[in-house]
C-alpha positions as CSV (number, residue, x, y, z in Angstrom):
1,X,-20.7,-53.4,-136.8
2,X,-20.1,-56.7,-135.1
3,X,-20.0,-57.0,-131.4
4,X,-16.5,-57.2,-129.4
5,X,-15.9,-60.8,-128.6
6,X,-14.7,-61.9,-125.2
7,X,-13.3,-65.6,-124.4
8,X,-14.1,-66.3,-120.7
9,X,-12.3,-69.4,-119.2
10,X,-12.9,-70.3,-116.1
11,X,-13.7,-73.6,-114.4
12,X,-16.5,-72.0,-111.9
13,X,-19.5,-72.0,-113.0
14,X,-20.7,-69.0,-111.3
15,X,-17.9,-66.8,-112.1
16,X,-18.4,-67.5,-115.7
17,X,-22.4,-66.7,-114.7
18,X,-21.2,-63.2,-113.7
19,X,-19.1,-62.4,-116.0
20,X,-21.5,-63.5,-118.9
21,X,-23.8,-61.1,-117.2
22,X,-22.0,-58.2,-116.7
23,X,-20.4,-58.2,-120.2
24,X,-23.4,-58.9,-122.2
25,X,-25.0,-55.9,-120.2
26,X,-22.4,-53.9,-121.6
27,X,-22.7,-55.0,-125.4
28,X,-20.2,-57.8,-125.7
29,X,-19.9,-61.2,-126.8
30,X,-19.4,-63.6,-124.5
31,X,-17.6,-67.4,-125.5
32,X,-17.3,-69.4,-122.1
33,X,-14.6,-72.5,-121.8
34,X,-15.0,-74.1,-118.6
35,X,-11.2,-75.3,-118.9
36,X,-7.9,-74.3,-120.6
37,X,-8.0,-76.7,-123.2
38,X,-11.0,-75.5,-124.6
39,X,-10.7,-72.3,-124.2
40,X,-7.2,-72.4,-126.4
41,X,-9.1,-74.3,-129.2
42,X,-11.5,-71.6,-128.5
43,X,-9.0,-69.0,-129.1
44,X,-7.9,-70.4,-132.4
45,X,-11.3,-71.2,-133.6
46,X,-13.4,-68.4,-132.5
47,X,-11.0,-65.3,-132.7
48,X,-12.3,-63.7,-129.9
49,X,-11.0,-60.3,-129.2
50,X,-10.1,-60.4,-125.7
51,X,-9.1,-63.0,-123.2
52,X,-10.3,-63.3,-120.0
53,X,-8.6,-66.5,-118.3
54,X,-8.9,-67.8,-114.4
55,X,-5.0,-68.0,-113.0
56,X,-5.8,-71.5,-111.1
57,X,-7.7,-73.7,-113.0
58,X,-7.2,-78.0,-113.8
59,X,-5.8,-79.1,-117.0
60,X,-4.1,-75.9,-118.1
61,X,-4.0,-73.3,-115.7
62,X,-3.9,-69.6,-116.6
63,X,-0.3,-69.3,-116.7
64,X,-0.2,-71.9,-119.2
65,X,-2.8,-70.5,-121.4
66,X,-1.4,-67.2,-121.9
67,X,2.3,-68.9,-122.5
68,X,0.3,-71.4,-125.3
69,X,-1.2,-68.2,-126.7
70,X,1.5,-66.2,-127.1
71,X,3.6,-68.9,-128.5
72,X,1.3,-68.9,-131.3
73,X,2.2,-66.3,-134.0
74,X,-1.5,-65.4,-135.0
75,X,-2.8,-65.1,-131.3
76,X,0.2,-63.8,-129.9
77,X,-1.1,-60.4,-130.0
78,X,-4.3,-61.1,-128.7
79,X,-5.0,-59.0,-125.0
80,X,-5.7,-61.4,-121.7
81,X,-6.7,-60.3,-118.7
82,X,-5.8,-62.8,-115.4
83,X,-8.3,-63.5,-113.1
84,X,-6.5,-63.7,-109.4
85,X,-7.3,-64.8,-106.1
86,X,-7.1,-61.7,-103.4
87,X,-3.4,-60.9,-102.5
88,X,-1.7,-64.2,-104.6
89,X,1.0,-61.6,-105.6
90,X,2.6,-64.5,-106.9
91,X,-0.5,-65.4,-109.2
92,X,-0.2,-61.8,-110.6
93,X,3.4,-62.0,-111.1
94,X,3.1,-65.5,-113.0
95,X,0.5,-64.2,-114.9
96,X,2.4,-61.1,-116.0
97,X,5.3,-62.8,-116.7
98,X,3.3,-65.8,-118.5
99,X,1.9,-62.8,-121.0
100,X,-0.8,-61.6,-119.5
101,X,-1.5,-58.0,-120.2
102,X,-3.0,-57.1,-117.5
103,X,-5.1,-58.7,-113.7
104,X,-7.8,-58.4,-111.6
105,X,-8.7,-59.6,-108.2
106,X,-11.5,-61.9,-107.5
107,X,-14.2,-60.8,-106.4
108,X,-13.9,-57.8,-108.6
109,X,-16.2,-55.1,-109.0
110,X,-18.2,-55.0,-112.3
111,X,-17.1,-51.4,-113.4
112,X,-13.8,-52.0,-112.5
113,X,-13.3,-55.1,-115.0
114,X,-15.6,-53.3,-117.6
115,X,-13.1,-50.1,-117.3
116,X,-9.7,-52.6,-117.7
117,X,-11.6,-54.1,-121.0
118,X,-12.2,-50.6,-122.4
119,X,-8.8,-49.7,-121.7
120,X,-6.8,-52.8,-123.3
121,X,-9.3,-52.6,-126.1
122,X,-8.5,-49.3,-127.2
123,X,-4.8,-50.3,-126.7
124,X,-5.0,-53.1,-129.1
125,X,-6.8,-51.1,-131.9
126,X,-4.4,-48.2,-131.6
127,X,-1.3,-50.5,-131.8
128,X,-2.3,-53.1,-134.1
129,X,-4.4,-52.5,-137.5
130,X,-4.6,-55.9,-138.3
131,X,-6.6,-58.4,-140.2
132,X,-9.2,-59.7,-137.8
133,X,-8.4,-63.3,-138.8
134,X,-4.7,-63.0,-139.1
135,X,-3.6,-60.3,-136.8
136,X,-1.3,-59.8,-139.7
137,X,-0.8,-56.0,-140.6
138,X,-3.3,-54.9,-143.0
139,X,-3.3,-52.6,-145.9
140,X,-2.7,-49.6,-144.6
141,X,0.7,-50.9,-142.8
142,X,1.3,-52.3,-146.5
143,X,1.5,-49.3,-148.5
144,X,3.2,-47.5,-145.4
145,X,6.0,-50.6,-145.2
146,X,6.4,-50.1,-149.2
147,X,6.7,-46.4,-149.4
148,X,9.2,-46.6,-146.4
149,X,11.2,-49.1,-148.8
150,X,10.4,-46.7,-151.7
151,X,12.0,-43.7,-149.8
152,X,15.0,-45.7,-148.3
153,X,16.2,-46.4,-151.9
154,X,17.4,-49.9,-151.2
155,X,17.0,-53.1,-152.3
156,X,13.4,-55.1,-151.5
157,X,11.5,-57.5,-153.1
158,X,7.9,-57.8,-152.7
159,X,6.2,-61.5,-152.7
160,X,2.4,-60.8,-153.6
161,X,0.9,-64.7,-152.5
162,X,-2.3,-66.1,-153.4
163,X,-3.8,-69.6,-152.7
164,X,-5.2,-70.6,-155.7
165,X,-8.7,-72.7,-156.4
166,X,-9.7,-71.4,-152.7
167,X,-13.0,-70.0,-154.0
168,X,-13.8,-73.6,-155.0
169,X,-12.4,-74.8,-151.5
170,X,-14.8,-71.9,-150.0
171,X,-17.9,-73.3,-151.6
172,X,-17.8,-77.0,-150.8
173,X,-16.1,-76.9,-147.7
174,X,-17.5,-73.3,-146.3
175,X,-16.1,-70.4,-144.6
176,X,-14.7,-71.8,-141.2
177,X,-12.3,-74.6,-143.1
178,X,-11.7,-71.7,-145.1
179,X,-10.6,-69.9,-142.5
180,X,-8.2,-72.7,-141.1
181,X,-7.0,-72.9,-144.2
182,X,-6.0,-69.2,-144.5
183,X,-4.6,-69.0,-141.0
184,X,-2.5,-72.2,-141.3
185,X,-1.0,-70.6,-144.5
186,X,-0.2,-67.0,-142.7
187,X,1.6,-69.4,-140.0
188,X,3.8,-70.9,-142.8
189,X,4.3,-67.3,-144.0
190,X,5.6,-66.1,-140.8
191,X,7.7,-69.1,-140.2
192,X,9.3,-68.9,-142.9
193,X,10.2,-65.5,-142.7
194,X,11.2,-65.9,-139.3
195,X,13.6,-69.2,-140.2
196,X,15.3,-67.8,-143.5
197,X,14.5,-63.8,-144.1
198,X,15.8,-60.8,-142.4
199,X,15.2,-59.3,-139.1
200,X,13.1,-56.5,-140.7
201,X,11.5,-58.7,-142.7
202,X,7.4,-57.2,-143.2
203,X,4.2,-59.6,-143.4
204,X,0.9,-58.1,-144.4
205,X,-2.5,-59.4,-145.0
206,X,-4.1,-57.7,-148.1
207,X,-7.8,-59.7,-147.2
208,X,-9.0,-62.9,-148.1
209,X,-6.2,-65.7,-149.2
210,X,-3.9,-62.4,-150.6
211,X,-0.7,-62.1,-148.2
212,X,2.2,-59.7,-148.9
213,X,5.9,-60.4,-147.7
214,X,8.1,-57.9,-148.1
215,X,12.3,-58.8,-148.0
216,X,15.5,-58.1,-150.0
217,X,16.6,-60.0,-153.3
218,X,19.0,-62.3,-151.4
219,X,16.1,-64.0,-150.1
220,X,13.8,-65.1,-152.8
221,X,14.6,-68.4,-154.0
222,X,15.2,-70.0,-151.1
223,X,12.1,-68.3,-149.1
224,X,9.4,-69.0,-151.8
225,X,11.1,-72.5,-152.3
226,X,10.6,-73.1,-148.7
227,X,6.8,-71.7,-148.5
228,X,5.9,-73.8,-151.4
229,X,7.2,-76.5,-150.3
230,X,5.5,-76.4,-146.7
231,X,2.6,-75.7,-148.0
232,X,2.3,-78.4,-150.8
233,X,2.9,-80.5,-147.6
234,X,-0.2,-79.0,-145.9
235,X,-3.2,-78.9,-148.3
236,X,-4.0,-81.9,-148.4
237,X,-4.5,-82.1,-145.0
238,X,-7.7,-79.7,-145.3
239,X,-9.8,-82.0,-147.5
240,X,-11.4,-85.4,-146.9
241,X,-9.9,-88.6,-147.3
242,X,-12.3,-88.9,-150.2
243,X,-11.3,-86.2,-151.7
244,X,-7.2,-86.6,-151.4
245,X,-7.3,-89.3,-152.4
246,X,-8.8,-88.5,-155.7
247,X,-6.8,-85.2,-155.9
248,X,-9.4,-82.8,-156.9
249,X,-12.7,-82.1,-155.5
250,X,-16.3,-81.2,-157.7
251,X,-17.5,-77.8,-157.8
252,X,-18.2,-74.8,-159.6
253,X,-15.3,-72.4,-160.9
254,X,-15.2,-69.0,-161.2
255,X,-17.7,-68.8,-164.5
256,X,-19.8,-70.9,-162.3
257,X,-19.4,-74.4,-164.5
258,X,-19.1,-77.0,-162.3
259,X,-16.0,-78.9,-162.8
260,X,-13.4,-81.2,-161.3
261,X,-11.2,-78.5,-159.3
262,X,-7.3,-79.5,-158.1
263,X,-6.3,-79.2,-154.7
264,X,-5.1,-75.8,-153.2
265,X,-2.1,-74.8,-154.3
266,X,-0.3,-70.9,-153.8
267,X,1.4,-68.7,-156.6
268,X,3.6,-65.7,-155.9
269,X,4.6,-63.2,-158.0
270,X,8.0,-61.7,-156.9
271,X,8.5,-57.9,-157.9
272,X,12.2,-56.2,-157.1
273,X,13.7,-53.0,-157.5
274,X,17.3,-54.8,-158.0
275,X,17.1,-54.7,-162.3
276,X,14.9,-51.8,-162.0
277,X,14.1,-48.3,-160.6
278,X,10.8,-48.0,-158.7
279,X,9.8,-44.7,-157.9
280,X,6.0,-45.4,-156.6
281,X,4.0,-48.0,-155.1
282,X,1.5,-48.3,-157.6
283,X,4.0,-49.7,-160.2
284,X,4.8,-52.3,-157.3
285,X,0.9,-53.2,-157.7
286,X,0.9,-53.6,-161.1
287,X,4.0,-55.7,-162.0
288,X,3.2,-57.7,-158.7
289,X,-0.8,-58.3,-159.9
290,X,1.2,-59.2,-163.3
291,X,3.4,-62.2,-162.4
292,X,1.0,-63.2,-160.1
293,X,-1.4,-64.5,-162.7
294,X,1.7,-65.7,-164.6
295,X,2.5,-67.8,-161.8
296,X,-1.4,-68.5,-161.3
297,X,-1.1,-69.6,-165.5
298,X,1.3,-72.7,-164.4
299,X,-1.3,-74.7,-162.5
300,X,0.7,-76.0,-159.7
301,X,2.7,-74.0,-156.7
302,X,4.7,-71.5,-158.7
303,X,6.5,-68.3,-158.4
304,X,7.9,-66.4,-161.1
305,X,10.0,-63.4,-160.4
306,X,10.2,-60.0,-161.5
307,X,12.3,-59.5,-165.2
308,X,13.5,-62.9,-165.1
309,X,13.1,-65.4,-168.2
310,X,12.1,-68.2,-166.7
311,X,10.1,-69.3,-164.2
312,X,10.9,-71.4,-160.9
313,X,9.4,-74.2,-159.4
């Protein structure tokens, strides 16, 4: 089971000492910025699990850090923990108030901070099951979203997403570009959900490049239009100059015969309750998994809907 991963940012090079100490005594990870700069592109590279950030620091101070954070859709759930001087009431309050979860006073005492860690850990695992990566709801919020859709007996439509050639992205460029590359595409997911879906709108995060966004028939053209068109915008921005410009990169495909592979691009099958009754969430799965590779069957950015004749671009 992997280690709990801690991101300390301070610019004092003996607090970070004792902190590295004390937490690494206790089984943790420890990732040290020395700034707020780096420790944000430490946050988004290194999805730590916990924050620990230093309330007056150059650059960026904490305050700043935890409203960057929290502005970000995949790390706004992530738990911080402000590091204050003794009786700044006005540190803790602009800590609190920037996002931070909870504070501690320096000099703190080592069972102290280890018991606030515990505590906001076990928080965060009780009120998020997420995908590590993401922080998107994973599948066991899925299937609870759908039934509860299911058992309202209105009208949804589920958008099962897929980036496809990523395998072939995986191998040549390896699993941290990867990575980018899968949380850059949850932001466009989001966004878009956010900018033209509903309020109760539901995005999950099945594993791997598979997302889930769950909204009402209304919706559909003008959402899937919009994600594959921001995200046709985006992949190219993941490969080398090399390899744009040629528009296809040289790898193996999924029989393992090396090939000249096209650039990412995402299909979406669409399935909706609106021509037809759906009484369980496993027919949802199927016809979903169906027009998926119907959509994957087009080559470029597609997404074909549920009992529909055509297909849309």
């Amino acid at each position: 089971m992997p280690r709990t991963k801690i991101l300390v940012i301070d610019d004092d090079p003996d607090i970070r000492d004792v902190l590295n100490i004390t937490l690494t005594q206790e089984g943790y990870e420890v990732i040290e910025a020395p700034d707020g700069q780096e420790g944000l592109k430490f946050a988004q590279t290194k999805n730590p699990d916990l924050v620990i950030v230093d309330f007056k620091m150059p650059k960026l101070d904490g305050r700043g850090v935890c409203r960057e954070l929290k502005k970000d859709i995949l790390l706004s759930h992530m738990p911080i923990i402000m590091l204050t001087g003794k009786g700044d009431v006005s540190d803790k309050v602009g800590g609190l108030n920037a996002g931070a979860d909870d504070y501690i006073v320096k000099p703190f005492e080592p069972e102290e901070l280890i018991a606030r860690i515990r505590m906001i850990i076990r928080r965060a695992q009780r009120d998020l099951e997420a995908n590590p990566l993401t922080r998107l709801p994973g599948n066991v919020s899925i299937l609870n979203e759908l039934q509860k859709r299911i058992d309202q007996n209105s009208l949804y439509a589920v958008c099962y997403l897929d980036l496809d050639k990523f395998k072939s992205y995986n191998d040549k460029y390896g699993f941290e570009h990867g990575d980018e590359v899968i949380k850059e595409s949850a932001r466009i997911f989001i966004r878009t959900a956010r900018e033209i879906g509903n309020k109760d709108d539901f995005i999950g995060h099945v594993g791997g490049d598979d997302f889930v966004v769950i909204t009402t028939p209304d919706k559909i053209d003008v959402l899937c239009q919009k994600i594959i068109s921001d995200f046709d915008k985006i992949a190219p921005t993941f490969y080398s100059e090399k390899d744009r410009k040629t528009g296809f990169i040289v790898a193996k495909d999924r029989q393992g015969v090396e090939r000249k592979i096209p650039l990412l691009s995402i299909s979406i099958g669409v399935v909706s309750n609106e021509k037809r009754k759906i009484s369980h969430m496993a027919e949802v799965g199927e016809i979903g998994a169906e027009l998926k590779r119907q959509a994957k069957g087009l080559e470029r950015s597609n997404y074909v809907k549920d009992q529909r004749g055509e297909n849309n671009f």
